[in-house]
FIKOLZA-1660 file (N, C-alpha, C; in steps of 0.1 Angstrom, whole numbers, plus 5000, padded with zeros to 4 digits):
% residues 168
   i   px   py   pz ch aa at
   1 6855 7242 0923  A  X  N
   1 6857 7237 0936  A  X CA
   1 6857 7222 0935  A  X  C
   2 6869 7214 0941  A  X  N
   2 6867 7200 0942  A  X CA
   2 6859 7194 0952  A  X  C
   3 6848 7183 0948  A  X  N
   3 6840 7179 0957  A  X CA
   3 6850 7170 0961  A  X  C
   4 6841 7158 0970  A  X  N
   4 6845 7146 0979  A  X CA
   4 6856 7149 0994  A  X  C
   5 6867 7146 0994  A  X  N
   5 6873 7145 1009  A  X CA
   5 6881 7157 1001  A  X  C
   6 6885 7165 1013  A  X  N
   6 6888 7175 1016  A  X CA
   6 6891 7181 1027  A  X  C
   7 6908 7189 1027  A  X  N
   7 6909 7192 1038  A  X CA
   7 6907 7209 1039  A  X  C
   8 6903 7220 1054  A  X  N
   8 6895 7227 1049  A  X CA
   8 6906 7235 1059  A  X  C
   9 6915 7247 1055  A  X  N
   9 6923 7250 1068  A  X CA
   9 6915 7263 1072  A  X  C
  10 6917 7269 1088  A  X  N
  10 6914 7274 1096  A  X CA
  10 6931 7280 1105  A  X  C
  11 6934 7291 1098  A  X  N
  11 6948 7296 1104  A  X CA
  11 6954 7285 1110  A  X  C
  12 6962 7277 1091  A  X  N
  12 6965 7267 1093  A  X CA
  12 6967 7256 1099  A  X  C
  13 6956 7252 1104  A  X  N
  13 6951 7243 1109  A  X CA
  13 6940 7231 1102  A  X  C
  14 6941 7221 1100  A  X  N
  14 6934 7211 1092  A  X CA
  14 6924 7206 1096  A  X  C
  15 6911 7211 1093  A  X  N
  15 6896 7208 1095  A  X CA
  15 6893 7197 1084  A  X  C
  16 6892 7182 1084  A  X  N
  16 6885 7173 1077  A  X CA
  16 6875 7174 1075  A  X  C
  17 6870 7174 1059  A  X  N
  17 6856 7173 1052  A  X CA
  17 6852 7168 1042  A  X  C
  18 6839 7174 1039  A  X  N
  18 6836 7158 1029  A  X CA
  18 6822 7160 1023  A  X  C
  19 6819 7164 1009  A  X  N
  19 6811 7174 0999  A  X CA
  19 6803 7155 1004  A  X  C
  20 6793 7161 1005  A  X  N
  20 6777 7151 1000  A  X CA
  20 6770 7152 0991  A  X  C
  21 6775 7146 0979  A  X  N
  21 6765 7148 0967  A  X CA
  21 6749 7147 0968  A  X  C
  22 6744 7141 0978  A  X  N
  22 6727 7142 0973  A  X CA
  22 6723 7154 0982  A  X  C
  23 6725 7157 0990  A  X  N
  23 6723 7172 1002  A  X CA
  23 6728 7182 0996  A  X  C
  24 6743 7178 0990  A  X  N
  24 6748 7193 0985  A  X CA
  24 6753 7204 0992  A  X  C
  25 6758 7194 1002  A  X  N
  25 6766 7203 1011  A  X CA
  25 6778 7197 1024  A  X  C
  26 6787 7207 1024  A  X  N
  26 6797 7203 1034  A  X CA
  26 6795 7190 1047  A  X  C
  27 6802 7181 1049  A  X  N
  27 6803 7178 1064  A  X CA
  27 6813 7182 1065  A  X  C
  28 6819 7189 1080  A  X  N
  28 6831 7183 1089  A  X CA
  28 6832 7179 1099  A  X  C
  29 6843 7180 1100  A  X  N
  29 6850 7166 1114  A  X CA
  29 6844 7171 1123  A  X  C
  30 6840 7172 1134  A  X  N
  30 6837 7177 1147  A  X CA
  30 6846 7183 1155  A  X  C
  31 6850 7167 1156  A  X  N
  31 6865 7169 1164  A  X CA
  31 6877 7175 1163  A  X  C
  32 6878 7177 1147  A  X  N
  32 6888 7187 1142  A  X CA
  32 6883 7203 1144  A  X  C
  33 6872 7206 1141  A  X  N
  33 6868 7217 1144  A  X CA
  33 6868 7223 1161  A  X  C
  34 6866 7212 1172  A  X  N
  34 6866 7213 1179  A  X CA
  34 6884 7215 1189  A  X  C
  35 6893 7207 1180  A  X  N
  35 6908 7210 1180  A  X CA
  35 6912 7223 1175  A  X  C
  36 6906 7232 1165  A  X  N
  36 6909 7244 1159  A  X CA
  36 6904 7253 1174  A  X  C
  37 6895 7251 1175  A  X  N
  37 6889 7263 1188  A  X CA
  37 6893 7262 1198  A  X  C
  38 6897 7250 1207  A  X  N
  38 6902 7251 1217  A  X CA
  38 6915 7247 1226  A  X  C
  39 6920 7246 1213  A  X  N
  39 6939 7236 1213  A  X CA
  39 6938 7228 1223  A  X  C
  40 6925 7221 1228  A  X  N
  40 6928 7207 1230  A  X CA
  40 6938 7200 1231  A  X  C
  41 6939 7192 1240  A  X  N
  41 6951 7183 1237  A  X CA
  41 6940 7171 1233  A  X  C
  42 6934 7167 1237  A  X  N
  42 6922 7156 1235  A  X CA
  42 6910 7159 1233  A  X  C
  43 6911 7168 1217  A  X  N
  43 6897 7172 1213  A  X CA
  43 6885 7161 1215  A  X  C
  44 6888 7147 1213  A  X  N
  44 6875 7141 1221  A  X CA
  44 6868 7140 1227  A  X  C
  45 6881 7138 1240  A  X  N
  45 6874 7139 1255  A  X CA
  45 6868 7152 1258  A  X  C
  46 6875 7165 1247  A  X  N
  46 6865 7178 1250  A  X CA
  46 6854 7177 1251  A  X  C
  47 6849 7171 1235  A  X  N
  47 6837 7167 1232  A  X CA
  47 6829 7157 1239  A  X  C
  48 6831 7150 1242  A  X  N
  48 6824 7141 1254  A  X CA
  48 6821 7150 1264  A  X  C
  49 6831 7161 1277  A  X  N
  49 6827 7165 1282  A  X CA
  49 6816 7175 1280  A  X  C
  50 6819 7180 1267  A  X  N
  50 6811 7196 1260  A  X CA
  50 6796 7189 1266  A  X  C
  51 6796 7173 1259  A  X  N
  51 6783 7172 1258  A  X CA
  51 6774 7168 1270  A  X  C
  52 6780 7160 1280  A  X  N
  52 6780 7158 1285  A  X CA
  52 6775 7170 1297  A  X  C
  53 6781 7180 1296  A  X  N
  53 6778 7195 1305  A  X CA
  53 6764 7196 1299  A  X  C
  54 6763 7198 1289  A  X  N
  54 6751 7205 1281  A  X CA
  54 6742 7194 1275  A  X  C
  55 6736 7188 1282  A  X  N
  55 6729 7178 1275  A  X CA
  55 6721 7184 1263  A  X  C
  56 6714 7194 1257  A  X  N
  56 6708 7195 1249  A  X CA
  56 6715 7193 1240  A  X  C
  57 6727 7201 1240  A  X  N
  57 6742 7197 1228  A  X CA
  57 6742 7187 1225  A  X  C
  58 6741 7178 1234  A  X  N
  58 6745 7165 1234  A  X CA
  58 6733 7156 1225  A  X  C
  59 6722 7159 1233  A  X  N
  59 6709 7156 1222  A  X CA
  59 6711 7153 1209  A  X  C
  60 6712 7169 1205  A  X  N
  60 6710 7177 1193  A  X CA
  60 6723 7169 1183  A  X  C
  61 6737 7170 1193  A  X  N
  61 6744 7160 1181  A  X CA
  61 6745 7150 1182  A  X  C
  62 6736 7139 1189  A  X  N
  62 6736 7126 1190  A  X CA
  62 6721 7123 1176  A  X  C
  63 6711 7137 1175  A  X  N
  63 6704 7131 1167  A  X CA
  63 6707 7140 1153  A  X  C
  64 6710 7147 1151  A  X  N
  64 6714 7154 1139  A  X CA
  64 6729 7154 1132  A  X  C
  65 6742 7148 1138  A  X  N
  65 6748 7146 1133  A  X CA
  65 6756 7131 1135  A  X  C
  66 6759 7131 1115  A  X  N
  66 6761 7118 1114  A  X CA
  66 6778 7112 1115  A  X  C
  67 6776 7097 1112  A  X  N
  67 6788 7094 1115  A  X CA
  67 6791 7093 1098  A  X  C
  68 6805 7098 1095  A  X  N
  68 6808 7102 1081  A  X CA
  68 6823 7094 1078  A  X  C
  69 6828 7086 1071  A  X  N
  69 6843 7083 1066  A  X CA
  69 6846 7094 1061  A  X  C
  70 6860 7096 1070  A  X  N
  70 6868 7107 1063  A  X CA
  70 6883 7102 1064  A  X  C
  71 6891 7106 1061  A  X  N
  71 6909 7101 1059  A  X CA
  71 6911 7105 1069  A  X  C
  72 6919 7096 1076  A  X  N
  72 6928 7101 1089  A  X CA
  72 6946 7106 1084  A  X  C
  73 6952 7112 1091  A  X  N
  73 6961 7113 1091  A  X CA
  73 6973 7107 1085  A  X  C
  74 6968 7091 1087  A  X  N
  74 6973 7080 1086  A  X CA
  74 6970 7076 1072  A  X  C
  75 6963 7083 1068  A  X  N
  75 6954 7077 1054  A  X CA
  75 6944 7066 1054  A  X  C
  76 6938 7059 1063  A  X  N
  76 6928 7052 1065  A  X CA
  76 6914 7055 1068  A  X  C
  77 6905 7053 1062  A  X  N
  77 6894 7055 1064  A  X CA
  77 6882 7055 1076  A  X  C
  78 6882 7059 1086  A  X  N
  78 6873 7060 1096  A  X CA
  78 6860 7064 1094  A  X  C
  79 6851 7062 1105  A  X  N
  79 6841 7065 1110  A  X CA
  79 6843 7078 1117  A  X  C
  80 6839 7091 1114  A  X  N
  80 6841 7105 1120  A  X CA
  80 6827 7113 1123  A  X  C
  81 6827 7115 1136  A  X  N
  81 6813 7124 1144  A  X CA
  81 6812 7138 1130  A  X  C
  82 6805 7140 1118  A  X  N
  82 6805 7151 1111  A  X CA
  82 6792 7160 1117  A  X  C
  83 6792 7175 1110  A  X  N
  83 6785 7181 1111  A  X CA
  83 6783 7190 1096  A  X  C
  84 6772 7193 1090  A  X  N
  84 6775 7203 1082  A  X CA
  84 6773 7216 1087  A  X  C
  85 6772 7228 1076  A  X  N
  85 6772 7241 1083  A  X CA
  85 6764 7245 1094  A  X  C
  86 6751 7244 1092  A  X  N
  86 6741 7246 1101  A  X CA
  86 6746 7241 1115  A  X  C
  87 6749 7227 1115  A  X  N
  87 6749 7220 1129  A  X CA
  87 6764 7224 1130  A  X  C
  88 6776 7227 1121  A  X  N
  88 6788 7232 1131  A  X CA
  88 6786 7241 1139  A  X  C
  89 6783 7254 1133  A  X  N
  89 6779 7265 1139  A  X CA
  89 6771 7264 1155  A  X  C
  90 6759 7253 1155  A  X  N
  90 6754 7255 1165  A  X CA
  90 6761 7245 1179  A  X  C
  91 6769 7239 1172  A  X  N
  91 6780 7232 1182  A  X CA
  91 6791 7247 1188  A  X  C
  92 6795 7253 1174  A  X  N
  92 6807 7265 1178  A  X CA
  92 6802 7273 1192  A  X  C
  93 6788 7278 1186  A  X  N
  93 6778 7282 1201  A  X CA
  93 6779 7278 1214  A  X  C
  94 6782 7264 1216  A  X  N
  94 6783 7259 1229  A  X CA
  94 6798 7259 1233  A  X  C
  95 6810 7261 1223  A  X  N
  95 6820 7261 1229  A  X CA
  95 6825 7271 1237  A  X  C
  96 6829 7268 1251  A  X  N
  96 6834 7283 1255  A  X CA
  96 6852 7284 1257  A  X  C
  97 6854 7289 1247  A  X  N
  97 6865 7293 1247  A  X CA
  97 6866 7309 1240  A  X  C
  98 6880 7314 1241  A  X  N
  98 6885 7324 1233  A  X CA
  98 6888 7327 1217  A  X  C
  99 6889 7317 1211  A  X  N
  99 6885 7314 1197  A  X CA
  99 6880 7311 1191  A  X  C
 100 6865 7307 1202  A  X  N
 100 6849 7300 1198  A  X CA
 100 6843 7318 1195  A  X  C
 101 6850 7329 1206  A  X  N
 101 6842 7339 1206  A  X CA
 101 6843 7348 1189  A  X  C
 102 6848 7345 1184  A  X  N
 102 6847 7356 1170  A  X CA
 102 6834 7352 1162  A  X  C
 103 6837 7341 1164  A  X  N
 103 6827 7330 1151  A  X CA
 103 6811 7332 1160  A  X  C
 104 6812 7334 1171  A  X  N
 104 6800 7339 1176  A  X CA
 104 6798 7353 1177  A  X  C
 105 6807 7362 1177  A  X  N
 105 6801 7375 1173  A  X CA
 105 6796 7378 1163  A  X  C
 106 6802 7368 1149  A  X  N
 106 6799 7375 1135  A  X CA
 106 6784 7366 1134  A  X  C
 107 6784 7355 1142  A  X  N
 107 6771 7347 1139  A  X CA
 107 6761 7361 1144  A  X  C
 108 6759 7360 1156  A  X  N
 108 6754 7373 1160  A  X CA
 108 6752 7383 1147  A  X  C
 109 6763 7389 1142  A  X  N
 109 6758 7400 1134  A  X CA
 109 6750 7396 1124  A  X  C
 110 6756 7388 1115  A  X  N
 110 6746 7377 1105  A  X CA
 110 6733 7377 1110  A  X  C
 111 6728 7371 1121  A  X  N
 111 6716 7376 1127  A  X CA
 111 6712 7388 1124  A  X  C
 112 6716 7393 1127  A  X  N
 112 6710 7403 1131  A  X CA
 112 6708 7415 1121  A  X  C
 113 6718 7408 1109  A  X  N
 113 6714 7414 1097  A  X CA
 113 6704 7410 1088  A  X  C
 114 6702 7398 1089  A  X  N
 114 6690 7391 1083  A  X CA
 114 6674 7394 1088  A  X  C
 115 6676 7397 1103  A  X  N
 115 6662 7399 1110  A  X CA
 115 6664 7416 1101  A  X  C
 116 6674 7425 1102  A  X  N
 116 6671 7438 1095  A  X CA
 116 6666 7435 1079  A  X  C
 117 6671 7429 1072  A  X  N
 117 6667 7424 1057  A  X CA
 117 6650 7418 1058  A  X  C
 118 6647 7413 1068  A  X  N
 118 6635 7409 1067  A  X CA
 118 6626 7423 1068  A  X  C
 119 6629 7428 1077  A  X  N
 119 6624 7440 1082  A  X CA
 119 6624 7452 1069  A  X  C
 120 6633 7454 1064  A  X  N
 120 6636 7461 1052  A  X CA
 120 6644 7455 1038  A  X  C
 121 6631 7447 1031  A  X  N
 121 6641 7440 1020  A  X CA
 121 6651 7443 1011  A  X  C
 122 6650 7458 1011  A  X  N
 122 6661 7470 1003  A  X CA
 122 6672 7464 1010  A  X  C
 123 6678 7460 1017  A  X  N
 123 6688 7457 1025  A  X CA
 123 6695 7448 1015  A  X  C
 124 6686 7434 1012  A  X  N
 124 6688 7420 1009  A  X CA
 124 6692 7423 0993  A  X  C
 125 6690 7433 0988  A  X  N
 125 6692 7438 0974  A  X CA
 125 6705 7444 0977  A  X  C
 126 6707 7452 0986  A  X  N
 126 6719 7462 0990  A  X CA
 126 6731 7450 0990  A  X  C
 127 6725 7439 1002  A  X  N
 127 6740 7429 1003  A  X CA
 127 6745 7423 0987  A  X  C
 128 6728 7419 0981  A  X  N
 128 6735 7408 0972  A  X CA
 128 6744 7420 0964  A  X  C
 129 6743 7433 0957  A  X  N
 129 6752 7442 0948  A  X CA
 129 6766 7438 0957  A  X  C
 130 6767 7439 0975  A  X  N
 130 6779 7439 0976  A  X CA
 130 6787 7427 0979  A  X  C
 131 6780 7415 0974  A  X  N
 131 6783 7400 0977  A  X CA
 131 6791 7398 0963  A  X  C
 132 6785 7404 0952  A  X  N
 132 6786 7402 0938  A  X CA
 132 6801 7411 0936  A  X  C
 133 6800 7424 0937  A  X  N
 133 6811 7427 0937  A  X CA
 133 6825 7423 0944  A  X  C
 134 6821 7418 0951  A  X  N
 134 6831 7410 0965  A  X CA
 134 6833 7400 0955  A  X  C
 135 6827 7397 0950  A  X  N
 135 6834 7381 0943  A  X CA
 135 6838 7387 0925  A  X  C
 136 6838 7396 0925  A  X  N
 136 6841 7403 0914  A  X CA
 136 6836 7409 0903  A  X  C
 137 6824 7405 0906  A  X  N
 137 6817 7404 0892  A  X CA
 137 6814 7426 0893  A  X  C
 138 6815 7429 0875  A  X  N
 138 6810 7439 0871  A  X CA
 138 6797 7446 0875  A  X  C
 139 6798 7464 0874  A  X  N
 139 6785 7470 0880  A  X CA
 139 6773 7468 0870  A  X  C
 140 6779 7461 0857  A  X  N
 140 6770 7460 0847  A  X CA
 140 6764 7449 0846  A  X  C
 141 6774 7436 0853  A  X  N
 141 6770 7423 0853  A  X CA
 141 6759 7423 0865  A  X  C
 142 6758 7431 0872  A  X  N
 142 6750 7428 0888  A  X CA
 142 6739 7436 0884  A  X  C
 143 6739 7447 0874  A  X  N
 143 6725 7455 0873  A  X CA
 143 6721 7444 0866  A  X  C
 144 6722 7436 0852  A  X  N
 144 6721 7428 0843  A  X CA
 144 6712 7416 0851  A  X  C
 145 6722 7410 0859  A  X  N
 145 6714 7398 0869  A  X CA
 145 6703 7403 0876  A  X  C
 146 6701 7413 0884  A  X  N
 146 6694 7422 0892  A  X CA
 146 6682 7422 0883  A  X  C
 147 6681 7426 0871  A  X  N
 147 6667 7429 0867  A  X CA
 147 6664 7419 0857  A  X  C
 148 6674 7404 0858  A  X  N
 148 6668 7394 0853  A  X CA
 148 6658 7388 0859  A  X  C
 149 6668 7387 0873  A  X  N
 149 6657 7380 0886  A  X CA
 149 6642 7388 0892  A  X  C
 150 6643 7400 0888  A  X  N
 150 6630 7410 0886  A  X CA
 150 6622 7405 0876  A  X  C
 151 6630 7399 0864  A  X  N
 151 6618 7398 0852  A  X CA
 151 6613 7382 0856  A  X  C
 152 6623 7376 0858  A  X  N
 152 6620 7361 0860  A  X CA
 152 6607 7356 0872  A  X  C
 153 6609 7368 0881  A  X  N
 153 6600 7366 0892  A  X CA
 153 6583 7373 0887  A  X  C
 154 6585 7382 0881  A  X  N
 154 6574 7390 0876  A  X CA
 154 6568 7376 0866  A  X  C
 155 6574 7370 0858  A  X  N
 155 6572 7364 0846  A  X CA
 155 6564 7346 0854  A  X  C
 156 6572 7341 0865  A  X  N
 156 6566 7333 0875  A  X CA
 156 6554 7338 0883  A  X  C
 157 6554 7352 0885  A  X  N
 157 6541 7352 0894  A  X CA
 157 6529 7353 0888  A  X  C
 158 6532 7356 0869  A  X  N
 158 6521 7355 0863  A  X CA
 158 6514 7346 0863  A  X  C
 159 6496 7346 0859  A  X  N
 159 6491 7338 0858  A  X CA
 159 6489 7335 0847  A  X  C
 160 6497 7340 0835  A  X  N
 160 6497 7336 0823  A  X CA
 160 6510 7323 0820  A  X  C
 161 6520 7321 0827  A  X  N
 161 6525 7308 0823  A  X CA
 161 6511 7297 0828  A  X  C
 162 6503 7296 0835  A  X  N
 162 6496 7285 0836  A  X CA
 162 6485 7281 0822  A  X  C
 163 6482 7294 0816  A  X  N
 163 6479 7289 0804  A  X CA
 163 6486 7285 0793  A  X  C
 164 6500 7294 0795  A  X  N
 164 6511 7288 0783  A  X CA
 164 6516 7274 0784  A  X  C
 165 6515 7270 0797  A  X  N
 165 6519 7260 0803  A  X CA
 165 6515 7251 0809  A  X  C
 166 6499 7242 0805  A  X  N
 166 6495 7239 0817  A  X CA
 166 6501 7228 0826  A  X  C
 167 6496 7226 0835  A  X  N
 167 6503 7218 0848  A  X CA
 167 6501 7204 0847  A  X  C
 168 6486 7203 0844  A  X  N
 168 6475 7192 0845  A  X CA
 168 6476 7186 0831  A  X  C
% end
C-alpha cells in the first residue's frame, strides 16, 4: 500500500488523504467526505452548518480534528479540516442524509458484534478464521497462525520469561 497523499474513491468519487507516519494511520478531507454523502453543492457551508446545528459536533471537531496539507485539485497545497478513522465515522453519525444511512447501519452492526465478541470470545476467533480467509489466506495458514498466537500468549503469560529474561 502506498503511504503519503492519496486519493481514496468512494463510488467514484474522490475522498483526499494522507498516511501519518508517527500515528500510523489514515487522515481525510472532511469536506470531501462530507461531498460524497450528501452531494452538496457547498460541502463547506454543509459543514459549518452541520456544526453549527450540533454543537457537540462541532466541539468534538474543533478539538480532535486537525488541520492537514493535502493537494487540491489544482495541485497546490492547502490547509484541509482532516479526520482519521475513528473521528470520520463519528462525524458520518451526525450526517443526516440518505447516503450517511448505510455507513451507519453497518457501524451499528460492528457494534454490536463486538459487544457479542466481548460477551462470547469464541466469536473473535470465529471472525478472525473468516477475515483471513477473506483476504485469502489458506485453512492451513490460519490454523498455523491461530495456534502460534496461542503459544505466543501462553509463552508471555509465563512467569518463566522473567527469569529467562530479567527486566531489571
Amino acid at each position: 500500500m502506498e503511504k503519503g497523499n492519496s486519493i481514496k474513491l468512494f463510488e467514484d468519487r474522490k475522498i483526499r488523504s494522507i498516511w501519518n507516519e508517527e500515528e500510523e494511520e489514515w487522515y481525510f478531507s472532511i469536506v470531501d467526505v462530507i461531498c460524497v454523502l450528501t452531494d452538496s453543492a457547498n460541502p463547506t457551508d454543509y459543514l459549518k452548518k452541520l456544526r453549527k446545528r450540533d454543537t457537540l459536533l462541532g466541539d468534538y471537531i474543533g478539538t480532535n480534528c486537525p488541520q492537514v496539507a493535502m493537494t487540491t485539485e489544482t495541485g497546490k497545497q492547502r490547509k484541509t479540516l482532516a479526520a482519521n478513522t475513528t473521528q470520520a465515522f463519528r462525524i458520518i453519525q451526525s450526517i443526516p442524509s440518505k447516503k450517511a444511512e448505510p455507513f451507519k447501519l453497518w457501524l451499528a452492526e460492528v457494534a454490536k458484534q463486538r459487544l457479542d465478541q466481548m460477551q462470547d470470545p469464541e466469536l473473535s476467533i470465529d471472525q478472525a478464521m473468516t477475515d483471513y480467509k477473506r483476504l485469502g489466506y489458506s485453512d492451513n495458514w490460519i490454523n498455523q497462525r491461530l495456534k502460534s498466537i496461542e503459544i505466543r500468549k501462553d509463552l508471555t503469560d509465563s512467569p518463566c520469561w522473567m527469569i529467562c529474561y530479567p527486566t531489571g
